[in-house]
C-alpha positions as protocol buffer text, in pm:
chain_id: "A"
residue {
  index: 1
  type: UNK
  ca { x: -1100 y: 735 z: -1006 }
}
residue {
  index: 2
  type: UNK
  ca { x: -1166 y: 549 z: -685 }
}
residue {
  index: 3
  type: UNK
  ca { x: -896 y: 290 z: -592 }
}
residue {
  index: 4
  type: UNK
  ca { x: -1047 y: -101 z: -694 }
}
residue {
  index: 5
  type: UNK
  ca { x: -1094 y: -200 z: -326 }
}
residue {
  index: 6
  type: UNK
  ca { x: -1361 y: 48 z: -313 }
}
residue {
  index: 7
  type: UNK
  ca { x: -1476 y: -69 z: -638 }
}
residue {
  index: 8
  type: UNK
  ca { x: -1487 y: -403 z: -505 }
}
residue {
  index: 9
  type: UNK
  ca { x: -1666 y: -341 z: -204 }
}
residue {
  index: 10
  type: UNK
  ca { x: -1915 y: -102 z: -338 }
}
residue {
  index: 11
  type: UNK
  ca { x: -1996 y: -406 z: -561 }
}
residue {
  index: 12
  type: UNK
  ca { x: -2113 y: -646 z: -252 }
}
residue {
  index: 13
  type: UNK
  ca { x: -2395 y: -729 z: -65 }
}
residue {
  index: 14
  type: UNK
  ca { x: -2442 y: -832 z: 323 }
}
residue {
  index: 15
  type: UNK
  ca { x: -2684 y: -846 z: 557 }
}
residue {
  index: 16
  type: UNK
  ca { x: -2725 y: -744 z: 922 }
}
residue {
  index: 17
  type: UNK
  ca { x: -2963 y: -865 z: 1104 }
}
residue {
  index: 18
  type: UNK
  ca { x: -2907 y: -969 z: 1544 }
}
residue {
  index: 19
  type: UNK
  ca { x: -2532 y: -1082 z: 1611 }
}
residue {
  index: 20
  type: UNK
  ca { x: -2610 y: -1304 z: 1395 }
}
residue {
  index: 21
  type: UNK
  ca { x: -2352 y: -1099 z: 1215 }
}
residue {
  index: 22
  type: UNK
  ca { x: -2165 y: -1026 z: 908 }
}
residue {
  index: 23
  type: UNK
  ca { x: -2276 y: -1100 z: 573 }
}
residue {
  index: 24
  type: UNK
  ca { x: -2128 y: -963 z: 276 }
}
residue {
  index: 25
  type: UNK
  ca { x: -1937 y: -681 z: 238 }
}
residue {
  index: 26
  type: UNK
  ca { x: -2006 y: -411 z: 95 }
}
residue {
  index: 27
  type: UNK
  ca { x: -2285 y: -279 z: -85 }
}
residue {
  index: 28
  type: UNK
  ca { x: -2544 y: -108 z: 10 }
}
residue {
  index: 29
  type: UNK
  ca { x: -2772 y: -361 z: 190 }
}
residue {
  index: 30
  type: UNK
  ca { x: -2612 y: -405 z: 568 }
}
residue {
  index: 31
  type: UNK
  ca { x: -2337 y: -575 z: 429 }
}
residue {
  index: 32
  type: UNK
  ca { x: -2180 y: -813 z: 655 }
}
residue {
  index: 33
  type: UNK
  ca { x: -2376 y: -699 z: 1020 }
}
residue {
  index: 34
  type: UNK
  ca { x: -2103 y: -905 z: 1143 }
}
residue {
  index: 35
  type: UNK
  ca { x: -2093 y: -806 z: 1502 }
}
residue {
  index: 36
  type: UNK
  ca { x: -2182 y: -458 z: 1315 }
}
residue {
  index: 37
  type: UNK
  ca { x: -2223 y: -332 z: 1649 }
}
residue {
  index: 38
  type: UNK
  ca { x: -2436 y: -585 z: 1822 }
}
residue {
  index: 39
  type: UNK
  ca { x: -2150 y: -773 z: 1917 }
}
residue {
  index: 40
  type: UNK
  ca { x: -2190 y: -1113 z: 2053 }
}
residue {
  index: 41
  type: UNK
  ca { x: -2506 y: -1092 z: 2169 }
}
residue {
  index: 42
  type: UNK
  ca { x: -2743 y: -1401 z: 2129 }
}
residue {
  index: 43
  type: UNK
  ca { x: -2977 y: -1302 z: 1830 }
}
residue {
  index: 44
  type: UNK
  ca { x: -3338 y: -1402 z: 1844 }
}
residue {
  index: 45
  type: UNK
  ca { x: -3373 y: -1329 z: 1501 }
}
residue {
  index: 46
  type: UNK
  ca { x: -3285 y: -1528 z: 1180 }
}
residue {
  index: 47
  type: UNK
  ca { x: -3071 y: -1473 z: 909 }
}
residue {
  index: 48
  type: UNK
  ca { x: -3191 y: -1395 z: 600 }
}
residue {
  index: 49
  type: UNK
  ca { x: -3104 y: -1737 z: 413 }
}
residue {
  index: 50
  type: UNK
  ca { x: -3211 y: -2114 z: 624 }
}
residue {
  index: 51
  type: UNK
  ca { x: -2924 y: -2294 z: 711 }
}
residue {
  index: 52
  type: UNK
  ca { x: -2998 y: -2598 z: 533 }
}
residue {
  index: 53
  type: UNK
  ca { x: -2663 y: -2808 z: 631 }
}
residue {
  index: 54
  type: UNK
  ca { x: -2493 y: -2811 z: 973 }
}
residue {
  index: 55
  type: UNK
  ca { x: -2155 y: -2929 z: 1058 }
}
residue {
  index: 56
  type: UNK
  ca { x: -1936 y: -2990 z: 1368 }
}
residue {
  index: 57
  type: UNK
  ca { x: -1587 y: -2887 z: 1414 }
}
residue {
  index: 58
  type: UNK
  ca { x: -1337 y: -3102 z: 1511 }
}
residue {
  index: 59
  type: UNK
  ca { x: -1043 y: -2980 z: 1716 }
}
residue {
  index: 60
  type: UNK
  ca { x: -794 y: -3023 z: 1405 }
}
residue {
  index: 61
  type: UNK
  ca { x: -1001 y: -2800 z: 1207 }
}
residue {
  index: 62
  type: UNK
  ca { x: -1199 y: -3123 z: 973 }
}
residue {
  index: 63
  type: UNK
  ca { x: -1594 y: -3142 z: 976 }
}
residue {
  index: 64
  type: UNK
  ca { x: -1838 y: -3384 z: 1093 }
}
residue {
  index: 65
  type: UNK
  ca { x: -2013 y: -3465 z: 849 }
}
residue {
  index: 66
  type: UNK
  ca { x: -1739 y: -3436 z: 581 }
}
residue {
  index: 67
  type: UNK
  ca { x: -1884 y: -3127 z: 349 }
}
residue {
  index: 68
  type: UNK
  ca { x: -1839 y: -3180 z: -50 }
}
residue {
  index: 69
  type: UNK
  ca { x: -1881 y: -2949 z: -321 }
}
residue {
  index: 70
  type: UNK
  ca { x: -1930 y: -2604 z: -251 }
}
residue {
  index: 71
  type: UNK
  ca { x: -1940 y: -2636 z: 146 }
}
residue {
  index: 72
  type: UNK
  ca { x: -1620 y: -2778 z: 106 }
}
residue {
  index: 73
  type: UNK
  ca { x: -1498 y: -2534 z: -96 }
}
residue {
  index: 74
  type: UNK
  ca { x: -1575 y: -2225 z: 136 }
}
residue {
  index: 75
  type: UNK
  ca { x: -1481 y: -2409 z: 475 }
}
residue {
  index: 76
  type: UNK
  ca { x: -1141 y: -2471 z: 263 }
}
residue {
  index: 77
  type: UNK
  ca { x: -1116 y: -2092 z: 194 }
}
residue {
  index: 78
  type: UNK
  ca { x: -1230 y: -1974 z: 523 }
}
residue {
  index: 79
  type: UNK
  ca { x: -924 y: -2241 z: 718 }
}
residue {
  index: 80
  type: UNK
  ca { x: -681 y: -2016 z: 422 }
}
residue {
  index: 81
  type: UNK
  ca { x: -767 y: -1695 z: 552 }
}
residue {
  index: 82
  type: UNK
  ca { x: -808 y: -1739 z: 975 }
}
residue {
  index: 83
  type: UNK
  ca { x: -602 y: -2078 z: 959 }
}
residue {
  index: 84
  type: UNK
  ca { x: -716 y: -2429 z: 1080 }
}
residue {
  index: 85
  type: UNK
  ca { x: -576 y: -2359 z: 1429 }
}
residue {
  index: 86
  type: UNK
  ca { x: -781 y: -2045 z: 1475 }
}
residue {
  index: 87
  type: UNK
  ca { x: -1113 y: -2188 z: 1337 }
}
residue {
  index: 88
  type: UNK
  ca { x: -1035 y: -2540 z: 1542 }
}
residue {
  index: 89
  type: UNK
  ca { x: -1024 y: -2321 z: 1848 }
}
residue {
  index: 90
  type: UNK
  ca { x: -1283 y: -2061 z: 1823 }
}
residue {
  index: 91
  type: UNK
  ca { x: -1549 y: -2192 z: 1549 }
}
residue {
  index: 92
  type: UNK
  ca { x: -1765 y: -2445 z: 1692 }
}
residue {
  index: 93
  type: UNK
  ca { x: -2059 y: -2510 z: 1419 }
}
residue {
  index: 94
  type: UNK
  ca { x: -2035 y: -2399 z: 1002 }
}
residue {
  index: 95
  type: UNK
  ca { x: -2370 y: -2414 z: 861 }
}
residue {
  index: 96
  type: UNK
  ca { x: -2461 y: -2337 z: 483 }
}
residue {
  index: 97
  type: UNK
  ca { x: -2734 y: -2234 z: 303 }
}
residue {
  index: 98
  type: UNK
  ca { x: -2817 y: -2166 z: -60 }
}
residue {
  index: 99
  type: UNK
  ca { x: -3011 y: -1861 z: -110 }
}
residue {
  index: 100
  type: UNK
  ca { x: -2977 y: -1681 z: -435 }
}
residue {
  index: 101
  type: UNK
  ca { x: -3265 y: -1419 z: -325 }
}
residue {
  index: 102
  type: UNK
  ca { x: -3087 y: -1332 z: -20 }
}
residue {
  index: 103
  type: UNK
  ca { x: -2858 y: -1060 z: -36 }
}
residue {
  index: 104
  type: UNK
  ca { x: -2648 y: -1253 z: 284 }
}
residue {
  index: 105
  type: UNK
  ca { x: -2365 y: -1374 z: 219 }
}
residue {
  index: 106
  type: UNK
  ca { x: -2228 y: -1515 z: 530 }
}
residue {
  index: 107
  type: UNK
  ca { x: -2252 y: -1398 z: 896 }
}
residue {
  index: 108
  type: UNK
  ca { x: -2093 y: -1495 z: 1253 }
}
residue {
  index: 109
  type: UNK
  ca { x: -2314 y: -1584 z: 1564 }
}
residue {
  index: 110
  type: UNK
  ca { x: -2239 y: -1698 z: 1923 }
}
residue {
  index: 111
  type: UNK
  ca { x: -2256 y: -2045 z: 1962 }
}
residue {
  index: 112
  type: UNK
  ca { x: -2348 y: -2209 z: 2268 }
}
residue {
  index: 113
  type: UNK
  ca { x: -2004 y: -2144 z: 2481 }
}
residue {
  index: 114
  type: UNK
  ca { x: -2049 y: -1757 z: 2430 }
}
residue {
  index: 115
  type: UNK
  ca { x: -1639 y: -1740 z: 2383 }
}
residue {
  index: 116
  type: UNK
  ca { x: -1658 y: -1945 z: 2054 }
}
residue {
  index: 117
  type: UNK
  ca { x: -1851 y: -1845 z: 1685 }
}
residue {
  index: 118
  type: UNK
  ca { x: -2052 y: -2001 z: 1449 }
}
residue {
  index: 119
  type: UNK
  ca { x: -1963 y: -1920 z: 1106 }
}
residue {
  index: 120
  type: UNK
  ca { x: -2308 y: -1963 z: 835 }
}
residue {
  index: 121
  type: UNK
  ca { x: -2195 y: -1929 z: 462 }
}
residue {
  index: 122
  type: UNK
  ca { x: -2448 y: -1875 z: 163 }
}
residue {
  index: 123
  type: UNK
  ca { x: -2371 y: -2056 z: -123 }
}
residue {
  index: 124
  type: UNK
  ca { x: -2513 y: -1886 z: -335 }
}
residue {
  index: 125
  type: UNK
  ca { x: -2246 y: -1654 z: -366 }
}
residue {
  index: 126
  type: UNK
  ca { x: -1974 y: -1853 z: -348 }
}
residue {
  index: 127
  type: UNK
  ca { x: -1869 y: -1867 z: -718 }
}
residue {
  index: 128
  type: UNK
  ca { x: -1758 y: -1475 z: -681 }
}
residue {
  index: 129
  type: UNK
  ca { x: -1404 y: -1585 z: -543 }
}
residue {
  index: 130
  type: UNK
  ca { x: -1304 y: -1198 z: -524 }
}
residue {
  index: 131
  type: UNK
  ca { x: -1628 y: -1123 z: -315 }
}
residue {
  index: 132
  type: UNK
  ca { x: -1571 y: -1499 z: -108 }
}
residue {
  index: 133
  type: UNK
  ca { x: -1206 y: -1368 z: -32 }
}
residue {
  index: 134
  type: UNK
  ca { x: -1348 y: -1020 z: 116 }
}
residue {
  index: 135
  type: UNK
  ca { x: -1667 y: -1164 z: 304 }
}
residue {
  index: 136
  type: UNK
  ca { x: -1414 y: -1439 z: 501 }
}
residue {
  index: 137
  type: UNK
  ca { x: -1181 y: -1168 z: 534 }
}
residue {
  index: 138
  type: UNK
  ca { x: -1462 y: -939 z: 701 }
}
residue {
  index: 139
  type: UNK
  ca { x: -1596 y: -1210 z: 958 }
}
residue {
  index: 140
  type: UNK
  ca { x: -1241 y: -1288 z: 1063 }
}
residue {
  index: 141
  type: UNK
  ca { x: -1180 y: -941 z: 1136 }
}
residue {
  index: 142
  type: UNK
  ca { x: -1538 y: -934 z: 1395 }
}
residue {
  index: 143
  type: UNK
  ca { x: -1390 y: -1262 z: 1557 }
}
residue {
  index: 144
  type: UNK
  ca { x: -1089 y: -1110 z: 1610 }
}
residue {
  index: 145
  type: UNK
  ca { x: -1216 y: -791 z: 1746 }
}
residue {
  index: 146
  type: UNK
  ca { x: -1535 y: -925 z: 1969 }
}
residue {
  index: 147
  type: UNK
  ca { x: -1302 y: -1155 z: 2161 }
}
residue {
  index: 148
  type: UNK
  ca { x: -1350 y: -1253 z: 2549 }
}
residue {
  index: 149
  type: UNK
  ca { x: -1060 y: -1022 z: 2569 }
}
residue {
  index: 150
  type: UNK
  ca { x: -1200 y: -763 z: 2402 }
}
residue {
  index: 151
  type: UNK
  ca { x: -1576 y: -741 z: 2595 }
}
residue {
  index: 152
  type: UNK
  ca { x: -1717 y: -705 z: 2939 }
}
residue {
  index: 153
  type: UNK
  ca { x: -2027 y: -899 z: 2904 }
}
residue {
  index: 154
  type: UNK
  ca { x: -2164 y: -797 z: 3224 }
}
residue {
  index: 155
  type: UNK
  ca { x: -2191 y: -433 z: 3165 }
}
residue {
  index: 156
  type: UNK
  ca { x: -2453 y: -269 z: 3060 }
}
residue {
  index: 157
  type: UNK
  ca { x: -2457 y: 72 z: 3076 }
}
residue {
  index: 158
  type: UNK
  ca { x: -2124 y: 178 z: 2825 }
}
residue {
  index: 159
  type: UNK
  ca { x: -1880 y: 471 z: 2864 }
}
residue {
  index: 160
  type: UNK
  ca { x: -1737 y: 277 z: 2559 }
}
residue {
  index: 161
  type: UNK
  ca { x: -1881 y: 103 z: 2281 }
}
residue {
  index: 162
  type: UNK
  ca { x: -2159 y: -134 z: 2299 }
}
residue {
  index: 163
  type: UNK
  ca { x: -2070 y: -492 z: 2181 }
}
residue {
  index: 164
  type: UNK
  ca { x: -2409 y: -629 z: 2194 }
}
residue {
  index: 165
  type: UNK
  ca { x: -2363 y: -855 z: 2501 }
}
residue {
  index: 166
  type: UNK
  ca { x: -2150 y: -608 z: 2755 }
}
residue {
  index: 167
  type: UNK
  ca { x: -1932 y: -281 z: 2694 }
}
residue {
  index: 168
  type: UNK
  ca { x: -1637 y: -298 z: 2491 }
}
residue {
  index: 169
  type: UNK
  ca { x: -1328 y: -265 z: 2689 }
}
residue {
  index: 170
  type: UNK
  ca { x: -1151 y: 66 z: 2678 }
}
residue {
  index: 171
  type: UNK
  ca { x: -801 y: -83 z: 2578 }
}
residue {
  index: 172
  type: UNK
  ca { x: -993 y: -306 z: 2356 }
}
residue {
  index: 173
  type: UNK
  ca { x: -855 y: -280 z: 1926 }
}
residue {
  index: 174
  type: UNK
  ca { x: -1187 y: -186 z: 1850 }
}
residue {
  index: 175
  type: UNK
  ca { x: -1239 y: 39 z: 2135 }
}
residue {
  index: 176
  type: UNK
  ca { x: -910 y: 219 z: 2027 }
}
residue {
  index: 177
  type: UNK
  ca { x: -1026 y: 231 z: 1704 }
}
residue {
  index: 178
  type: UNK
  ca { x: -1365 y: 400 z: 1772 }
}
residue {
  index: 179
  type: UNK
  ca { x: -1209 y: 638 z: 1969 }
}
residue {
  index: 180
  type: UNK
  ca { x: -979 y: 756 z: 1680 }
}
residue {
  index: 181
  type: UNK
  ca { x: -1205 y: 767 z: 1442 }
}
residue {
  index: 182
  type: UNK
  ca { x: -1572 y: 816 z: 1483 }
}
residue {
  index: 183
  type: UNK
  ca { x: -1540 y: 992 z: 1834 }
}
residue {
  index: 184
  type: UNK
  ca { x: -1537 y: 1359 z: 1614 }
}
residue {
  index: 185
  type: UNK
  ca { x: -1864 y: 1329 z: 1424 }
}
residue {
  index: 186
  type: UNK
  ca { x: -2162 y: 1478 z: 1555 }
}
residue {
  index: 187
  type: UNK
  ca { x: -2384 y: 1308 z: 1297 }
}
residue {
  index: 188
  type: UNK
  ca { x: -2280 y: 970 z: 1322 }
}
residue {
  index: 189
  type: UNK
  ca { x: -2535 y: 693 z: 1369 }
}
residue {
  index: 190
  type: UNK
  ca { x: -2623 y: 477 z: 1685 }
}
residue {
  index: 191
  type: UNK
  ca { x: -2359 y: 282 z: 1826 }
}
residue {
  index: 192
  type: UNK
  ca { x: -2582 y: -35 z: 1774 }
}
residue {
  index: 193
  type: UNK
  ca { x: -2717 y: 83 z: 1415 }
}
residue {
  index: 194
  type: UNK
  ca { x: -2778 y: -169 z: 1126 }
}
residue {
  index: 195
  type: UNK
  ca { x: -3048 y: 21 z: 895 }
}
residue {
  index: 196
  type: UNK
  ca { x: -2873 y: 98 z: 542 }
}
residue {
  index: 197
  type: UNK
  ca { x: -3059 y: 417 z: 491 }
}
residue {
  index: 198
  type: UNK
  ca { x: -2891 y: 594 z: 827 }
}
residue {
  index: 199
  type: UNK
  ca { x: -2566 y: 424 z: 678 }
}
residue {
  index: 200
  type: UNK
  ca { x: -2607 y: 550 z: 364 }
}
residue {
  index: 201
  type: UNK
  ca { x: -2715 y: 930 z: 488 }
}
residue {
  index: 202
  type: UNK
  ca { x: -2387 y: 923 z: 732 }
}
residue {
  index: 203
  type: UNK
  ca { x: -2180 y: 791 z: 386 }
}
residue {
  index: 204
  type: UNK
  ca { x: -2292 y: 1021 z: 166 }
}
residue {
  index: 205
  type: UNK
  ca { x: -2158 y: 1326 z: 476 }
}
residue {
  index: 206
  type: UNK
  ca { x: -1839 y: 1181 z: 504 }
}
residue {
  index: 207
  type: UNK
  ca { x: -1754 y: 951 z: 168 }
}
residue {
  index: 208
  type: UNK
  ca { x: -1379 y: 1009 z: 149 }
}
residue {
  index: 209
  type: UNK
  ca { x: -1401 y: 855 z: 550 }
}
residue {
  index: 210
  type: UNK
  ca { x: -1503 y: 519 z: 433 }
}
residue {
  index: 211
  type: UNK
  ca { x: -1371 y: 215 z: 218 }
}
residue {
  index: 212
  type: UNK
  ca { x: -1777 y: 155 z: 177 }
}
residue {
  index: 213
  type: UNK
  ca { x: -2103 y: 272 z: 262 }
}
residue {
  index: 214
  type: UNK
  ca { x: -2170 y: -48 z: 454 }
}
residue {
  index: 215
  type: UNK
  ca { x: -1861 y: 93 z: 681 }
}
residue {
  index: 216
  type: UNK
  ca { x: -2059 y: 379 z: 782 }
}
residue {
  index: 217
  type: UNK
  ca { x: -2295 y: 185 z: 935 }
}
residue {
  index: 218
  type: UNK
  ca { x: -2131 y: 146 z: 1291 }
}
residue {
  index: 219
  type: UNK
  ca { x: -1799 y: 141 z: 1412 }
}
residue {
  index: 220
  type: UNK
  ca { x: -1768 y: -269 z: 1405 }
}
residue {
  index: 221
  type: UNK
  ca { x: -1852 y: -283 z: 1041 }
}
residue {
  index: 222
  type: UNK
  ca { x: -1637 y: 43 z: 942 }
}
residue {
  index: 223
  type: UNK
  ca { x: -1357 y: -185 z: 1149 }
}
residue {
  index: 224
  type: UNK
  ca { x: -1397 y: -495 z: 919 }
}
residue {
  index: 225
  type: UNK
  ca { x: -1494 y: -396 z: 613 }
}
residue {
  index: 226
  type: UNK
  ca { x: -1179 y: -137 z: 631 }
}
residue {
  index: 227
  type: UNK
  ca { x: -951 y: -439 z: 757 }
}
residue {
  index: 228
  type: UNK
  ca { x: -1099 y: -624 z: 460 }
}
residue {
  index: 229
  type: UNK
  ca { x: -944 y: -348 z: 219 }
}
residue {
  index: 230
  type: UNK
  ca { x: -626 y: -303 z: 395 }
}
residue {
  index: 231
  type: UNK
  ca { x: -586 y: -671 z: 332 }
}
residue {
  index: 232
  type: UNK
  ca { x: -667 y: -697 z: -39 }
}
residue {
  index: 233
  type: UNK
  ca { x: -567 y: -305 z: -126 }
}
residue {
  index: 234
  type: UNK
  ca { x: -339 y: -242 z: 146 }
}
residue {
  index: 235
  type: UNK
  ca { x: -203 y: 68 z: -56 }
}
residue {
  index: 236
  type: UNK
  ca { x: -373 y: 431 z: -81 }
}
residue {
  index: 237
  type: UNK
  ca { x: -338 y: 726 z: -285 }
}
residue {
  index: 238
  type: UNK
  ca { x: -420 y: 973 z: -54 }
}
residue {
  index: 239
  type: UNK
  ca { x: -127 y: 918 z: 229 }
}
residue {
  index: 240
  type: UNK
  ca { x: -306 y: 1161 z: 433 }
}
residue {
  index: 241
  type: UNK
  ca { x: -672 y: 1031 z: 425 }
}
residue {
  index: 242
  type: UNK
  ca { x: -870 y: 920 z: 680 }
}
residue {
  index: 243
  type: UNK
  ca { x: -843 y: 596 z: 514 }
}
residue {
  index: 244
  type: UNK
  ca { x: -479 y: 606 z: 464 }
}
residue {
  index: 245
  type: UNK
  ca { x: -496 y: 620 z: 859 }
}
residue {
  index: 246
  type: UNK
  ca { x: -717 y: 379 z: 940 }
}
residue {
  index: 247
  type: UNK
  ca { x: -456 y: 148 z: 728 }
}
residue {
  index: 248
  type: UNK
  ca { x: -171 y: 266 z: 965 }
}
residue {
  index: 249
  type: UNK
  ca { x: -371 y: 195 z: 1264 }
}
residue {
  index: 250
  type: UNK
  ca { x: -368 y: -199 z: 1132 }
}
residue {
  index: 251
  type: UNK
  ca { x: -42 y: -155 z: 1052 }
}
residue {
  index: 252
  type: UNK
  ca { x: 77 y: -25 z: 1419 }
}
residue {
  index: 253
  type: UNK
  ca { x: -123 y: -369 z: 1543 }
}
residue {
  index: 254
  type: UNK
  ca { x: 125 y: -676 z: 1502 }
}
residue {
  index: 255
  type: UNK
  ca { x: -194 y: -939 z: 1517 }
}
residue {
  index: 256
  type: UNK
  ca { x: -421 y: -716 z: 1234 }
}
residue {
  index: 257
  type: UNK
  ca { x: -70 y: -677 z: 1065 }
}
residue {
  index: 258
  type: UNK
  ca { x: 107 y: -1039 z: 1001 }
}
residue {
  index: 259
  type: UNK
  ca { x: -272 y: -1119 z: 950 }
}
residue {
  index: 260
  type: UNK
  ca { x: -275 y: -908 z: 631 }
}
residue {
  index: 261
  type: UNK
  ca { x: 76 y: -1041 z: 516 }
}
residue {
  index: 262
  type: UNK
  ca { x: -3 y: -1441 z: 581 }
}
residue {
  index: 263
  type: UNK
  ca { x: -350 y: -1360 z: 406 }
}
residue {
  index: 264
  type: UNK
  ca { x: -212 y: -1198 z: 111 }
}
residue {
  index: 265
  type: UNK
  ca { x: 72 y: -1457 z: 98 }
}
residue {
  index: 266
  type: UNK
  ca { x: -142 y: -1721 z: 95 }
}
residue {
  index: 267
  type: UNK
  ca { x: -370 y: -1567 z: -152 }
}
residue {
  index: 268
  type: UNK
  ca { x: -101 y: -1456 z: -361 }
}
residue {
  index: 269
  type: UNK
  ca { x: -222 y: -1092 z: -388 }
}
residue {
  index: 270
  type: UNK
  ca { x: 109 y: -951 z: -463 }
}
């Protein structure tokens, strides 16, 4: 029997789609094309739900114009899991949608000042609290990894990975992380792929690799949907799995590390 984070993740839905990033996690659809290899690049296109309320953030974290109900709710979750200093200092927009025939949940976009996010939720999702957890969880782990210190946004020709706007940086986490673990396969997709049927192929190769099929899509969504699981499920059967090292590399990385234990503390998930 598969351990429930896989469960869990097999269960969700995201998107993909330009930088305009991350959706969902999980399932079978380009879950969460958060950064999914496209990095911070300026998207053209649109997201699959319309952004039908906008909001500004303030430098202590609040919104202008003060969200209720379910906007509320998610901006609440979302300050629980990268905390209000983090999404003070790097979020500058949060715009919502409600979409029930979208299969986005939520993605992350450059704003304006190409060193700070916007963060897009669909609320049509957001009564799945498991699913919210793991989706907020996902995009925080693309805006930590796609950071100004992470990217050289003026190269364009990559030794290294392609972040969608530049090279990744070759002592960059995610970098690292590519290097370790999808530098071996000689079927692996494009380093900029987002279809779900060259995902899927690559998952169905190499299943026991992967917390998800959406993580075999490229190596920025294998990153964060397997930081996702080492949050919720940080525990694995198989000590000496791929998986079970992917964990350890999270583990060896103070920042992905305390991350994980404030996350889990505040979500009480022991």
């Amino acid at each position: 029997m598969r351990p429930r984070w896989i469960a869990l993740l097999s269960a969700s839905v995201a998107v993909l789609v330009g930088v305009m990033t991350w959706v969902a996690i999980g399932a079978g659809v380009s879950v969460g094309n958060a950064l999914g290899g496209l990095g911070r690049e300026r998207a053209e296109a649109s997201p699959e739900f319309a952004a039908t309320d906008v909001f500004s953030v303030s430098p202590d974290g609040s919104l202008t114009p003060r969200p209720d109900g379910r906007s509320s709710r998610v901006w609440s979750e979302l300050l629980r899991v990268t905390t209000p200093e983090f999404a003070a200092s790097m979020i500058t927009e949060y715009q919502t949608g409600d979409d029930p025939d979208s299969d986005t949940l939520a993605y992350v976009a450059s704003a304006d000042d190409p060193t700070k996010w916007v963060f897009a939720a669909n609320l049509a999702y957001d009564g799945d609290r498991d699913l919210l957890l793991m989706t907020l969880i996902h995009e925080y782990a693309h805006m930590l990894s796609l950071g100004t210190d992470d990217t050289d946004p003026s190269a364009f020709d990559c030794d290294t990975e392609w972040a969608g706007a530049g090279c990744l940086l070759p002592d960059s986490d995610l970098q690292r992380f590519a290097d370790r673990f999808w530098a071996g396969y000689t079927d692996a997709p494009a380093r900029d792929n987002v279809d779900a049927d060259t995902a899927w192929d690559f998952y169905q190769a190499h299943e026991e690799d992967f917390v998800s099929d959406y993580a075999a899509t490229n190596v920025s969504e294998d990153f964060a949907e397997t930081f996702s699981a080492y949050v919720v499920e940080p525990d694995v059967d198989a000590t000496d799995s791929v998986v079970a090292r992917k964990f350890a590399f999270f583990d060896a990385l103070p920042e992905y590390a305390s991350a994980r234990d404030r996350i889990r503390a505040e979500f009480d998930l022991d």
